[in-house]
DRENKEPA-118853 format. One record per atom (N, C-alpha, C): residue number from 1; residue in three letters; atom name; x, y, z. Coordinates in steps of 0.02 Angstrom, whole numbers, padded with zeros to 5 digits. Example, Ala and Ser with C-alpha at 12.3 -4.5 7.8 and 13.67 -1.06 7.14 Angstrom:
2
- 1;ALA;N;00660;-00284;00390 $
- 1;ALA;CA;00615;-00225;00390 $
- 1;ALA;C;00660;-00165;00390 $
- 2;SER;N;00642;-00112;00354 $
- 2;SER;CA;00684;-00053;00357 $
- 2;SER;C;00645;00002;00394 $
REM end
This chain:
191
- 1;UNK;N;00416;-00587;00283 $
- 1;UNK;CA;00411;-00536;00231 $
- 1;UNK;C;00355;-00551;00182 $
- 2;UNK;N;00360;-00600;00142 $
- 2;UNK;CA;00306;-00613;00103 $
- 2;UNK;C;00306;-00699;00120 $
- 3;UNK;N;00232;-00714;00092 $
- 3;UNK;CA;00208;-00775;00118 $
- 3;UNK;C;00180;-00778;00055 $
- 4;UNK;N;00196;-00850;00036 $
- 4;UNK;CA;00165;-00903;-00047 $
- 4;UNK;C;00137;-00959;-00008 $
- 5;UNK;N;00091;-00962;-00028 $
- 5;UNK;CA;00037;-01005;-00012 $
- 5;UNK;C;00060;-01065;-00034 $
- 6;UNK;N;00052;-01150;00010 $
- 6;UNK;CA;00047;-01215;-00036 $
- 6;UNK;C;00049;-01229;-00117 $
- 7;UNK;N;-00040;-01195;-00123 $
- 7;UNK;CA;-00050;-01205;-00198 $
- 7;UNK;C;-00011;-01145;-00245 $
- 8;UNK;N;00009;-01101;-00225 $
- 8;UNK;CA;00047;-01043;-00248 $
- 8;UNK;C;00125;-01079;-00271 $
- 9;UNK;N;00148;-01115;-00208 $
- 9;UNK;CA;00212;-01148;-00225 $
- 9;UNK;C;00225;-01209;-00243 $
- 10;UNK;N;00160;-01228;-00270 $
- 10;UNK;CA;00153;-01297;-00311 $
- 10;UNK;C;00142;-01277;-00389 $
- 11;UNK;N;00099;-01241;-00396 $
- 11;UNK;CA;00103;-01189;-00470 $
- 11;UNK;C;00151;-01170;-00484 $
- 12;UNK;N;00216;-01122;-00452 $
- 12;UNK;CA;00270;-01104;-00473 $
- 12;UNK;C;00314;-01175;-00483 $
- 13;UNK;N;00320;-01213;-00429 $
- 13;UNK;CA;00354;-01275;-00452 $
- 13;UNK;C;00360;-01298;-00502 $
- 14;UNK;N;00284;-01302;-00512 $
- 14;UNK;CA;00261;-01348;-00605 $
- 14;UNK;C;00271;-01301;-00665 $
- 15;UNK;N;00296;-01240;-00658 $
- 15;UNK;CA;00307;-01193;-00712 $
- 15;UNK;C;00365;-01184;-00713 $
- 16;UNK;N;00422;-01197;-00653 $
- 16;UNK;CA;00492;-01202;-00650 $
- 16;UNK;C;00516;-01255;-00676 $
- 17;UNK;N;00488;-01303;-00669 $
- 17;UNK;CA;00506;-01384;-00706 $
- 17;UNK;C;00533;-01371;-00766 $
- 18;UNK;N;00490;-01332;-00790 $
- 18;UNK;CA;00504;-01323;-00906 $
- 18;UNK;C;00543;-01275;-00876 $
- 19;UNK;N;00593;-01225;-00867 $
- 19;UNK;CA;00628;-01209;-00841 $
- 19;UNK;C;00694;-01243;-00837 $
- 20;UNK;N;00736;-01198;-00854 $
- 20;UNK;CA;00819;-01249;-00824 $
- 20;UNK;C;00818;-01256;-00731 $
- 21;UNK;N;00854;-01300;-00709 $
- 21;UNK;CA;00845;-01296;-00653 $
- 21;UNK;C;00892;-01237;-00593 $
- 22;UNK;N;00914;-01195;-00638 $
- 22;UNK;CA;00931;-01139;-00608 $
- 22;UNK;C;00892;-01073;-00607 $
- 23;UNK;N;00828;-01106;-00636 $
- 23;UNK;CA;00780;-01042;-00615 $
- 23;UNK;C;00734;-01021;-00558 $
- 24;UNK;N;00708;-00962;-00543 $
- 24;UNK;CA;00686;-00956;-00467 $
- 24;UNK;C;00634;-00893;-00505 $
- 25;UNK;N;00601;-00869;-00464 $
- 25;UNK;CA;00550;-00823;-00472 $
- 25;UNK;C;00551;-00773;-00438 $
- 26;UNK;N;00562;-00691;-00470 $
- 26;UNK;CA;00558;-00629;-00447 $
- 26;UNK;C;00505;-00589;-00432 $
- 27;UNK;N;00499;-00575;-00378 $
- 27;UNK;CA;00430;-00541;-00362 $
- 27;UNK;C;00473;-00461;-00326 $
- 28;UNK;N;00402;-00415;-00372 $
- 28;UNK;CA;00453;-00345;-00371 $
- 28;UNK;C;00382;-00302;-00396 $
- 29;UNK;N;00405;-00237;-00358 $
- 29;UNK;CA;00347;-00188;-00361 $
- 29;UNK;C;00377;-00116;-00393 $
- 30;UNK;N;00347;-00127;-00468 $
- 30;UNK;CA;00337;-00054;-00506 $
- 30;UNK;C;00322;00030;-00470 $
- 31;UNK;N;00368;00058;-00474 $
- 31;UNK;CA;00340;00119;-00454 $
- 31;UNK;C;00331;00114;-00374 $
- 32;UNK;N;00365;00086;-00332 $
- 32;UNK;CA;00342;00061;-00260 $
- 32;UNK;C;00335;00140;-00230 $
- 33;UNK;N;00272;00143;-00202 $
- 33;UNK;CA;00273;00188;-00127 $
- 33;UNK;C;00240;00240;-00177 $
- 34;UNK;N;00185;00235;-00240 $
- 34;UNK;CA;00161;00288;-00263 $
- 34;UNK;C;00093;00255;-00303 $
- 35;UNK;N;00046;00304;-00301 $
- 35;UNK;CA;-00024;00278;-00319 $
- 35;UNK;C;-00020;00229;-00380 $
- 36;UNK;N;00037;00225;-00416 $
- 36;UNK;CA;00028;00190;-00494 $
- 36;UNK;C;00089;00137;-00441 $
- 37;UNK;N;00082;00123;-00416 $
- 37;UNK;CA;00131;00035;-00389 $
- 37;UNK;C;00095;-00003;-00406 $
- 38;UNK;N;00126;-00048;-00455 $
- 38;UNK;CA;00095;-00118;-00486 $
- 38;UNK;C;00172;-00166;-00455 $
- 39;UNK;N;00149;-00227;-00431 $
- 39;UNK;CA;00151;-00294;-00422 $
- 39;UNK;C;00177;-00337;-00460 $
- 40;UNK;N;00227;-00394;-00469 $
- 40;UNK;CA;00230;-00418;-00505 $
- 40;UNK;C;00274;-00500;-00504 $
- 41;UNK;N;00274;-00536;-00533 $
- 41;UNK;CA;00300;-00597;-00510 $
- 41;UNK;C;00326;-00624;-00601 $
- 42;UNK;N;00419;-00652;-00596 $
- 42;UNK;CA;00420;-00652;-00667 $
- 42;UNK;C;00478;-00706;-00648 $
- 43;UNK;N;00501;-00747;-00695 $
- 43;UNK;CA;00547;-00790;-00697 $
- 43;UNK;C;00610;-00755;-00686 $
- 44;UNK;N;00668;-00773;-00656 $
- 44;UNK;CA;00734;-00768;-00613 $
- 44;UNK;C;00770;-00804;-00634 $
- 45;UNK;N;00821;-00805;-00693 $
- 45;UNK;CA;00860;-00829;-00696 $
- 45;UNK;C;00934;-00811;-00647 $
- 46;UNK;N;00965;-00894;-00618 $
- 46;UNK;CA;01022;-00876;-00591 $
- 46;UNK;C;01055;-00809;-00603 $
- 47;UNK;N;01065;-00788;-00675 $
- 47;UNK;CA;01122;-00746;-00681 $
- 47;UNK;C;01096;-00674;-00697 $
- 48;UNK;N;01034;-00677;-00655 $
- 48;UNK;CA;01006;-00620;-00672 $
- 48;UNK;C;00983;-00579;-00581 $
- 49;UNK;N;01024;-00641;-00538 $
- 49;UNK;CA;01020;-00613;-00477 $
- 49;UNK;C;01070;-00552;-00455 $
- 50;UNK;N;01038;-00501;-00424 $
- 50;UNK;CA;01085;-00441;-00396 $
- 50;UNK;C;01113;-00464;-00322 $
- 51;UNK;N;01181;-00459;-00318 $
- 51;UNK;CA;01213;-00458;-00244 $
- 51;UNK;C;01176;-00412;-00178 $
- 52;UNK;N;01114;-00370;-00208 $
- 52;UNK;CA;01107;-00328;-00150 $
- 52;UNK;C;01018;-00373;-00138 $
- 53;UNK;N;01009;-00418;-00191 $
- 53;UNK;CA;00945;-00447;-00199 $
- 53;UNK;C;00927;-00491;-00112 $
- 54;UNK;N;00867;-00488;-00095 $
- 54;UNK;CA;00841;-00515;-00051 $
- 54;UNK;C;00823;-00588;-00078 $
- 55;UNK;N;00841;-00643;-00035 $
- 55;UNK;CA;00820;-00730;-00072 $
- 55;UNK;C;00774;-00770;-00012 $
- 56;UNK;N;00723;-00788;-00030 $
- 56;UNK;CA;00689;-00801;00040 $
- 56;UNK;C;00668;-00882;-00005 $
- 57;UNK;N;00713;-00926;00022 $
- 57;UNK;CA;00670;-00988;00009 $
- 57;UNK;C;00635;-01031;00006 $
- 58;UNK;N;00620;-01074;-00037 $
- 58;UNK;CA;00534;-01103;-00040 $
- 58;UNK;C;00559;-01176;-00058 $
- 59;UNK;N;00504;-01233;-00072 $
- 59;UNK;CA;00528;-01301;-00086 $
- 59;UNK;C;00515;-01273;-00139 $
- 60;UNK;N;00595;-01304;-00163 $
- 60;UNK;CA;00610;-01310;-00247 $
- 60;UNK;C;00612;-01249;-00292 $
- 61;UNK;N;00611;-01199;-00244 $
- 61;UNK;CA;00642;-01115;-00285 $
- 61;UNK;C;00659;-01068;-00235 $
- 62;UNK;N;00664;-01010;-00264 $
- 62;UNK;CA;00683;-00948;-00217 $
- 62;UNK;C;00654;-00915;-00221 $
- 63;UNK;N;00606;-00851;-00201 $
- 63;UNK;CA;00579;-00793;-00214 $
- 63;UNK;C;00647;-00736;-00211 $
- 64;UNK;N;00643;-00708;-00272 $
- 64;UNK;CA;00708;-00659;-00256 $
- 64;UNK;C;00678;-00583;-00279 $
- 65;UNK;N;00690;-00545;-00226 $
- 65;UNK;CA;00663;-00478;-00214 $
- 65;UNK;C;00712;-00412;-00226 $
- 66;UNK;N;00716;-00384;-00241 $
- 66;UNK;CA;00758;-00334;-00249 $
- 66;UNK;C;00764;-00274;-00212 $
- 67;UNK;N;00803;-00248;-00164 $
- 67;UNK;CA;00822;-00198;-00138 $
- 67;UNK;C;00747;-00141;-00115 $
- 68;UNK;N;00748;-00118;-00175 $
- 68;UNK;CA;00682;-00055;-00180 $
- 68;UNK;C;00631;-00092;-00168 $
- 69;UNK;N;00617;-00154;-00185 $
- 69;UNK;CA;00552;-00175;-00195 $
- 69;UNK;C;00545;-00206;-00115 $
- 70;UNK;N;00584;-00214;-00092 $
- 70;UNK;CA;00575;-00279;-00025 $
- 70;UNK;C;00529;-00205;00025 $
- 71;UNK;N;00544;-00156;00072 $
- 71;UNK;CA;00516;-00142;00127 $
- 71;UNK;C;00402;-00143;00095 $
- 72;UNK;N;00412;-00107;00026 $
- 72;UNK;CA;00354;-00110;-00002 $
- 72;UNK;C;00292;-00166;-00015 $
- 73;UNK;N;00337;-00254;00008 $
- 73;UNK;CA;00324;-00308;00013 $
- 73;UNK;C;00294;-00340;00060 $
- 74;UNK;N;00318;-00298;00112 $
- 74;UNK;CA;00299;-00314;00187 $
- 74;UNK;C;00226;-00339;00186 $
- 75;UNK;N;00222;-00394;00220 $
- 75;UNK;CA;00154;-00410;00225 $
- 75;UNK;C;00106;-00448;00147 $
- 76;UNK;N;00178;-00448;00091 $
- 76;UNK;CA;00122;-00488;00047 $
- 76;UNK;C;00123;-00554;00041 $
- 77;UNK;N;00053;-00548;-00007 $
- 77;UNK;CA;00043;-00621;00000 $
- 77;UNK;C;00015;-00655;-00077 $
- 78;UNK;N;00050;-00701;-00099 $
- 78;UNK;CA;00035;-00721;-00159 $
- 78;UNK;C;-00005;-00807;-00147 $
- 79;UNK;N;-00041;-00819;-00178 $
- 79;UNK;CA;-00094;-00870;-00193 $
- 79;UNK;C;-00128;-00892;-00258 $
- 80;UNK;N;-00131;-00951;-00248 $
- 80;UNK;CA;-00157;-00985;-00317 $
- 80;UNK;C;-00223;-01015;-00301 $
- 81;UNK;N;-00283;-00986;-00344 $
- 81;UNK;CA;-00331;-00999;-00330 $
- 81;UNK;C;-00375;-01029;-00370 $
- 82;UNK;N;-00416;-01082;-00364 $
- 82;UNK;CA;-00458;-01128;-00418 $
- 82;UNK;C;-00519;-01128;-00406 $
- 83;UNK;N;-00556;-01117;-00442 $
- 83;UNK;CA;-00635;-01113;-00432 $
- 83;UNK;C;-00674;-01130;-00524 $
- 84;UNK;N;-00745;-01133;-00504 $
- 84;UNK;CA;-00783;-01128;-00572 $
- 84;UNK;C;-00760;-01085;-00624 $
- 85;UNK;N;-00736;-01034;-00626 $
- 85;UNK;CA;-00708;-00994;-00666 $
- 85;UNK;C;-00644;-01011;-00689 $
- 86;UNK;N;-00595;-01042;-00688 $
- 86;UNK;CA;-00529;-01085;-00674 $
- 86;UNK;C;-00491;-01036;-00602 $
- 87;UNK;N;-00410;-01048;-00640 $
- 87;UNK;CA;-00360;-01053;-00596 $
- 87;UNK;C;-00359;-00968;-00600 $
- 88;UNK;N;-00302;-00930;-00547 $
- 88;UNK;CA;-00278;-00873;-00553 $
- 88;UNK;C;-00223;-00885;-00493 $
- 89;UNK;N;-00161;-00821;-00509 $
- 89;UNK;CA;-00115;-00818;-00459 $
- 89;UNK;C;-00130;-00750;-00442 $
- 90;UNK;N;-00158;-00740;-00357 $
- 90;UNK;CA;-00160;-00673;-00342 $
- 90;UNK;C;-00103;-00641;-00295 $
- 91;UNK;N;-00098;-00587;-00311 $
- 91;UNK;CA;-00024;-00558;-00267 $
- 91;UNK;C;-00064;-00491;-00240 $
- 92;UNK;N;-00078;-00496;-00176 $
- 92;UNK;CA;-00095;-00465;-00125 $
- 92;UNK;C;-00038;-00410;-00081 $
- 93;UNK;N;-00042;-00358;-00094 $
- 93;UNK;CA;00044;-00335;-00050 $
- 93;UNK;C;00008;-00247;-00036 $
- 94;UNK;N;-00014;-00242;00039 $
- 94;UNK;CA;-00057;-00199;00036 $
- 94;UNK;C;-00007;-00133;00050 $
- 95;UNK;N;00053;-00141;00070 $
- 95;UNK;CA;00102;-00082;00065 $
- 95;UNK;C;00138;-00068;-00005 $
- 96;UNK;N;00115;-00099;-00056 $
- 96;UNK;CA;00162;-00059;-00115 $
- 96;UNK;C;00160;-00002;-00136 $
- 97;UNK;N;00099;00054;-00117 $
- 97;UNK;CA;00094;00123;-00132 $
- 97;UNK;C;00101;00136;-00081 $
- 98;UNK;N;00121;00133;-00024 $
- 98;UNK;CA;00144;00158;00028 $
- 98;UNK;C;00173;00127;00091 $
- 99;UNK;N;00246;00139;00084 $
- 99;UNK;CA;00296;00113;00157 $
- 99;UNK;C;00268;00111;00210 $
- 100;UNK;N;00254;00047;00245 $
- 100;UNK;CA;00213;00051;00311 $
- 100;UNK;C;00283;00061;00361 $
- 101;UNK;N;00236;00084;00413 $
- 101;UNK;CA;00293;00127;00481 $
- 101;UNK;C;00274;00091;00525 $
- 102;UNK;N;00337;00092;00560 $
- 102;UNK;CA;00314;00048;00606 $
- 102;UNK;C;00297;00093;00665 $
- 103;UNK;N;00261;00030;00731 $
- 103;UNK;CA;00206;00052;00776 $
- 103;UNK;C;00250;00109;00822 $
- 104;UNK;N;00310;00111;00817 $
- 104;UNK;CA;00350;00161;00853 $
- 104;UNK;C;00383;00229;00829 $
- 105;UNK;N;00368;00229;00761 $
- 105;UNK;CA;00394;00275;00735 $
- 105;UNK;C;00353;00353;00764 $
- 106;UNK;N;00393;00401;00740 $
- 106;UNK;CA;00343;00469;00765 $
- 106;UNK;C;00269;00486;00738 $
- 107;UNK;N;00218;00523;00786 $
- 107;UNK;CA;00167;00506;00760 $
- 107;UNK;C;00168;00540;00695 $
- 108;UNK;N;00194;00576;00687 $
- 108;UNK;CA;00176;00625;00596 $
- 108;UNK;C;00196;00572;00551 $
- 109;UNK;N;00245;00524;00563 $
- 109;UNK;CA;00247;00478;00514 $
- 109;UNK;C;00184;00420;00516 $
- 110;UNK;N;00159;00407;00561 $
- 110;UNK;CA;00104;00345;00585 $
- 110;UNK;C;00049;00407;00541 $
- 111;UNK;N;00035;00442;00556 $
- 111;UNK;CA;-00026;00494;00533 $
- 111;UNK;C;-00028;00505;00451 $
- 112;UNK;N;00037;00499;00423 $
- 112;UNK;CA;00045;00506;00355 $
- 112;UNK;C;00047;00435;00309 $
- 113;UNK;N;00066;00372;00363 $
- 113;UNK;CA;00038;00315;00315 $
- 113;UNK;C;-00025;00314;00326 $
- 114;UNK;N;-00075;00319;00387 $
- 114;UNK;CA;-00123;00310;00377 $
- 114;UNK;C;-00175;00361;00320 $
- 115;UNK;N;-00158;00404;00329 $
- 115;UNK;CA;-00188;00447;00292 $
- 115;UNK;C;-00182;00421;00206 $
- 116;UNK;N;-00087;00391;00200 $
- 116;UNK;CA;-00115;00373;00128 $
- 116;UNK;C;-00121;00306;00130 $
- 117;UNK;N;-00125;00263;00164 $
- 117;UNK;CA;-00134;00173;00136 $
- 117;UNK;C;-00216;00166;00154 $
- 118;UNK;N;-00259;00218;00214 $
- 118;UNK;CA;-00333;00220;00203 $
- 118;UNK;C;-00353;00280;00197 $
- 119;UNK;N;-00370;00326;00222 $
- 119;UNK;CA;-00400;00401;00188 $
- 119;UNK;C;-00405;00407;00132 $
- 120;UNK;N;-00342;00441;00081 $
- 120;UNK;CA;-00346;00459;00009 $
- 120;UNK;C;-00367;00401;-00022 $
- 121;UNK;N;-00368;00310;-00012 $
- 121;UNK;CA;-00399;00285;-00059 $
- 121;UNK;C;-00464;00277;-00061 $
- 122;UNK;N;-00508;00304;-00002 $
- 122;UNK;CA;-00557;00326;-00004 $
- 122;UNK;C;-00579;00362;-00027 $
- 123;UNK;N;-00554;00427;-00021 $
- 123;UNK;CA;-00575;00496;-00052 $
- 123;UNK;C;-00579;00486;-00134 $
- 124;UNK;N;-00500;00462;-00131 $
- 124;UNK;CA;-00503;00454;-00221 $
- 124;UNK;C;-00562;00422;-00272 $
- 125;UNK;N;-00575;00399;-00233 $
- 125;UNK;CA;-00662;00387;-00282 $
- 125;UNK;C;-00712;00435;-00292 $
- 126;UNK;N;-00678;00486;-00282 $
- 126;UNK;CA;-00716;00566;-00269 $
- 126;UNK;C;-00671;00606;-00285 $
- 127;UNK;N;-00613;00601;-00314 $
- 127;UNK;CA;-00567;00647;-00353 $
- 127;UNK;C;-00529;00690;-00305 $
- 128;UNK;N;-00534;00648;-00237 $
- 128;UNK;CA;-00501;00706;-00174 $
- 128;UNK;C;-00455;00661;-00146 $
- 129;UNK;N;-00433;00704;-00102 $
- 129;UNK;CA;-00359;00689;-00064 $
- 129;UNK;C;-00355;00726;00007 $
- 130;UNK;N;-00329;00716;00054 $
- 130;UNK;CA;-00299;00751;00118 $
- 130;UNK;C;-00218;00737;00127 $
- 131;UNK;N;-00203;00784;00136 $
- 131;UNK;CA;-00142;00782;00181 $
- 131;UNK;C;-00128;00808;00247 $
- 132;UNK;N;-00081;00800;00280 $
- 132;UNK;CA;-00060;00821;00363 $
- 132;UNK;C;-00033;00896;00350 $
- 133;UNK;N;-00040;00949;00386 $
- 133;UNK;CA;-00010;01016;00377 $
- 133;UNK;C;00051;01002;00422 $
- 134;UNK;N;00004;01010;00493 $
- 134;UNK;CA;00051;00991;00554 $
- 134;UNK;C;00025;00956;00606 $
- 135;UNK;N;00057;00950;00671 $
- 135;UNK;CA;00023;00946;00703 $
- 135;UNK;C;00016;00987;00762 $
- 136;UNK;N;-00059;01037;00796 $
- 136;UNK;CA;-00029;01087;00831 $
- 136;UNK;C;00001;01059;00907 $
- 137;UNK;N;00040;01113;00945 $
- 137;UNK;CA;00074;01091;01010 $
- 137;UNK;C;00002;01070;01061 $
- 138;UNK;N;-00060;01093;01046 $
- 138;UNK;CA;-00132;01067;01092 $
- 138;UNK;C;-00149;00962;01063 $
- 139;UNK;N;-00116;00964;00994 $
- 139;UNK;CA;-00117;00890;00987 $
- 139;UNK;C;-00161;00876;00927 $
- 140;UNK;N;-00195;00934;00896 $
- 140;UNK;CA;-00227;00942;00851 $
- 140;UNK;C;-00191;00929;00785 $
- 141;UNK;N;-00217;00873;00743 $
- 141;UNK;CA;-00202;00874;00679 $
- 141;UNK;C;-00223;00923;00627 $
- 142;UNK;N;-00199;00967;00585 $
- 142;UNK;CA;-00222;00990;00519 $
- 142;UNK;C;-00210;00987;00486 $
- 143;UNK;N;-00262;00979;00435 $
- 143;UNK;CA;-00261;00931;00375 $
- 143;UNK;C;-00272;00991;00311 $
- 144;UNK;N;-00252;00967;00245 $
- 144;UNK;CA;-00275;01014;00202 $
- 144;UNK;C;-00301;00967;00135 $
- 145;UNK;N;-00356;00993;00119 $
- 145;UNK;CA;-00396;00953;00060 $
- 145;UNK;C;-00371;00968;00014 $
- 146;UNK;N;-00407;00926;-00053 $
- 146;UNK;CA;-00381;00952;-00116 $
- 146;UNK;C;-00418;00917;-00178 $
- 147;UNK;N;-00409;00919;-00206 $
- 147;UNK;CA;-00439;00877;-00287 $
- 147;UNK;C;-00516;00892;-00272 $
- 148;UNK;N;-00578;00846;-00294 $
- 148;UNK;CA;-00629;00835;-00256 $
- 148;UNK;C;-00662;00880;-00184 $
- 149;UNK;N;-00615;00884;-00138 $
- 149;UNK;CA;-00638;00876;-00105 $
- 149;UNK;C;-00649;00963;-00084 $
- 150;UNK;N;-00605;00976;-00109 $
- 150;UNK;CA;-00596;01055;-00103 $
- 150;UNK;C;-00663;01097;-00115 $
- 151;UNK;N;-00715;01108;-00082 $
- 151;UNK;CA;-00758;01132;-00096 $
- 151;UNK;C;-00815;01100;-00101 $
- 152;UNK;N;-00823;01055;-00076 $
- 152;UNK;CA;-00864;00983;-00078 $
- 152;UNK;C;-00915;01022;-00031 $
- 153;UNK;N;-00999;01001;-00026 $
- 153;UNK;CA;-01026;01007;00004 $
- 153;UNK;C;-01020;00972;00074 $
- 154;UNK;N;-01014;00925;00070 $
- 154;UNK;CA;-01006;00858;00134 $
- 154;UNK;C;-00917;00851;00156 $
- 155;UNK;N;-00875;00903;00137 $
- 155;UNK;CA;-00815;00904;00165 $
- 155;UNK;C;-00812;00912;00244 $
- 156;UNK;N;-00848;00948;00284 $
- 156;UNK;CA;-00878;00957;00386 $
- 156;UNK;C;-00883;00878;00382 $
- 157;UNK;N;-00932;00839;00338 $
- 157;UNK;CA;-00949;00769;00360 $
- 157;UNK;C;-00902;00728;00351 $
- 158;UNK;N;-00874;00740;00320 $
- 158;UNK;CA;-00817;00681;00288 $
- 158;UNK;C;-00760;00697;00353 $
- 159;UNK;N;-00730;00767;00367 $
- 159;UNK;CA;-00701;00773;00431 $
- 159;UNK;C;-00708;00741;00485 $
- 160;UNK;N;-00767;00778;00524 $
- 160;UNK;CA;-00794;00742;00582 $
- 160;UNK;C;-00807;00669;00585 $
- 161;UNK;N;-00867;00668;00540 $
- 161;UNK;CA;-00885;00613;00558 $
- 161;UNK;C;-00842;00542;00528 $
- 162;UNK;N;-00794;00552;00478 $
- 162;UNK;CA;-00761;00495;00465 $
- 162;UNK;C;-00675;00510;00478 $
- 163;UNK;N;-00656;00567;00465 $
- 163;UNK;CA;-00577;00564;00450 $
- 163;UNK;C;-00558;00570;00552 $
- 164;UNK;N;-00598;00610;00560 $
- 164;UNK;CA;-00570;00637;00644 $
- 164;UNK;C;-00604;00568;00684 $
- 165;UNK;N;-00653;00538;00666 $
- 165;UNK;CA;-00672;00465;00709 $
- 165;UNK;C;-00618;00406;00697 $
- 166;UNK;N;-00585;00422;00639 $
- 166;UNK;CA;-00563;00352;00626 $
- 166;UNK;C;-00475;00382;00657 $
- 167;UNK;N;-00455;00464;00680 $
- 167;UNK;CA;-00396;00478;00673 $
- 167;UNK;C;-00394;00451;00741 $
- 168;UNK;N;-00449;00482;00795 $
- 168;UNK;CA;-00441;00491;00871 $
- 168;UNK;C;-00467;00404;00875 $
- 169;UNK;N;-00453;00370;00834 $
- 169;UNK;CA;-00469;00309;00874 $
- 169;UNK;C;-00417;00271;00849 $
- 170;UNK;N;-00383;00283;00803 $
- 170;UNK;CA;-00310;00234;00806 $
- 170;UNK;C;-00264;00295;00842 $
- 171;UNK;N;-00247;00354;00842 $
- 171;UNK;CA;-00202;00393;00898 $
- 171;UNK;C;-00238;00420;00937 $
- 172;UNK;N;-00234;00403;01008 $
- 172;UNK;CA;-00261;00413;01054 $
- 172;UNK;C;-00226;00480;01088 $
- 173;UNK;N;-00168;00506;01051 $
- 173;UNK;CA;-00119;00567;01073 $
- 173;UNK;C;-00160;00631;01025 $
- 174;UNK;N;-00201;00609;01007 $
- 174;UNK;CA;-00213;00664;00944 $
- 174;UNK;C;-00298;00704;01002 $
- 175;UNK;N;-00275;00761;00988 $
- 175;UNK;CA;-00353;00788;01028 $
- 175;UNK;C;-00402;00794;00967 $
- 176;UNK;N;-00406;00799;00916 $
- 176;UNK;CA;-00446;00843;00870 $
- 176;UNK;C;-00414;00823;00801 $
- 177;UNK;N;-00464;00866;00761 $
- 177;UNK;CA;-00433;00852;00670 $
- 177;UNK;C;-00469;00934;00683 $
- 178;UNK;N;-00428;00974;00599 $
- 178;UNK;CA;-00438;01056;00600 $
- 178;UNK;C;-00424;01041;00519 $
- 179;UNK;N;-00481;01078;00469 $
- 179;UNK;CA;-00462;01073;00414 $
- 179;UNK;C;-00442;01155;00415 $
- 180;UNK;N;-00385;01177;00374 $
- 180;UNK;CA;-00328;01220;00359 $
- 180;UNK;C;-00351;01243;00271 $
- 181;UNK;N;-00396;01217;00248 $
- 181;UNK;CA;-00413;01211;00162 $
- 181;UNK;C;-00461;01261;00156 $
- 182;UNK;N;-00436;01308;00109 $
- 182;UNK;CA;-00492;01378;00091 $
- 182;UNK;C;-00537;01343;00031 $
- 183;UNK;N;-00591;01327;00054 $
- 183;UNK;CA;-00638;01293;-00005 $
- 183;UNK;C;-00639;01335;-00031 $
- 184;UNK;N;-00654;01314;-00118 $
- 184;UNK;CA;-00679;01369;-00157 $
- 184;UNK;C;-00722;01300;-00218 $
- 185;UNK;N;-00784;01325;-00202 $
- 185;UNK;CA;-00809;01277;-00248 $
- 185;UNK;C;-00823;01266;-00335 $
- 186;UNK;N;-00834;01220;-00370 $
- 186;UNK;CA;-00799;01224;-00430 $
- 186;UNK;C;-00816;01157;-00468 $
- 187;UNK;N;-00798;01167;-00547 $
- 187;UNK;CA;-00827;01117;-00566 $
- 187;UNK;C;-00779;01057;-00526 $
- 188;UNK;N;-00709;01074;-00512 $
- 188;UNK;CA;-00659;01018;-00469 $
- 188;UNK;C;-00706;00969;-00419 $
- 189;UNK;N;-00739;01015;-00394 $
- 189;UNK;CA;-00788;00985;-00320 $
- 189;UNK;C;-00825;00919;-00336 $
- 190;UNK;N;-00826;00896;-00283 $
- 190;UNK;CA;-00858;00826;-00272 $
- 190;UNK;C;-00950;00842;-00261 $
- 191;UNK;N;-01005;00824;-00281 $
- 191;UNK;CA;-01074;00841;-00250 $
- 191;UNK;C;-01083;00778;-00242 $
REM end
């Protein structure tokens, strides 16, 4: 589920010490499965553990996770890092704005994490977004724009050449991408 690095669980150690020795460390994600999910790692007292809490143990503490926060966790990774600049603890957890699916699930669900854990955080640096309409019975995805992108000059390029290259090469079931979005251009638009 999640992975703490050596120096990650040598830092928490030495900050648990001043600590009673019934303390452990909570790691838990704000807002999980939406563009504002923030991350977070905070002291755990014993009596502040929930019966439905997830406990994954470490030398000399616990990571204790909470219910909502654990599927959003999947895959993170916390580390303690030292360089010329000093120390930092980084918490890496690349599903907290969005529930990853697994490799078997149906494709409209595989098509809709990808679309939001890489697509929209692309776009969003351009004030745009895509979503899935459907998918047609020929195998064709359609998609519908929005924010940014809605009216964008380079919306054909951004299709073809990036959203439909990168769709037909992780689903190999998919024939095509079809944008479904009545541009109307605007100060909204991306140039």
């Amino acid at each position: 589920m999640i992975r703490i690095s050596e120096p990650a669980q040598a830092h928490f150690q030495k900050l648990l010490q001043k600590q009673d020795n019934e303390t452990h460390i909570r790691v838990f994600v704000v807002n999980p499965g939406t563009p504002s999910a923030e991350c977070g790692v905070s002291y755990c007292p014993v009596d502040a553990i929930e019966a439905s809490d997830l406990s994954i143990e470490f030398e000399g503490f616990n990571a204790i996770i909470d219910q909502d926060s654990a599927p959003f966790l999947e895959e993170a990774e916390i580390d303690f890092v030292t360089d010329q600049m000093g120390s930092q603890l980084t918490l890496k957890a690349p599903n907290a704005k969005v529930r990853k699916v697994d490799d078997d699930a149906p494709l409209i669900e595989r098509i809709n994490y990808m679309i939001d854990a890489e697509i929209n955080p692309q776009l969003a640096s351009h004030g745009g977004k895509v979503m899935l309409v459907e998918i047609t019975p020929s195998g064709k995805a359609v998609l519908q724009f929005g924010g940014g992108c809605n009216g964008c000059a380079m919306v054909d390029v951004t299709l073809k050449e990036g959203i439909e290259k990168q769709m037909l090469a992780q689903f190999p079931e998919l024939t095509g991408v079809m944008d479904a979005t009545e541009h109307q251009a605007g100060e909204h638009s991306y140039y």
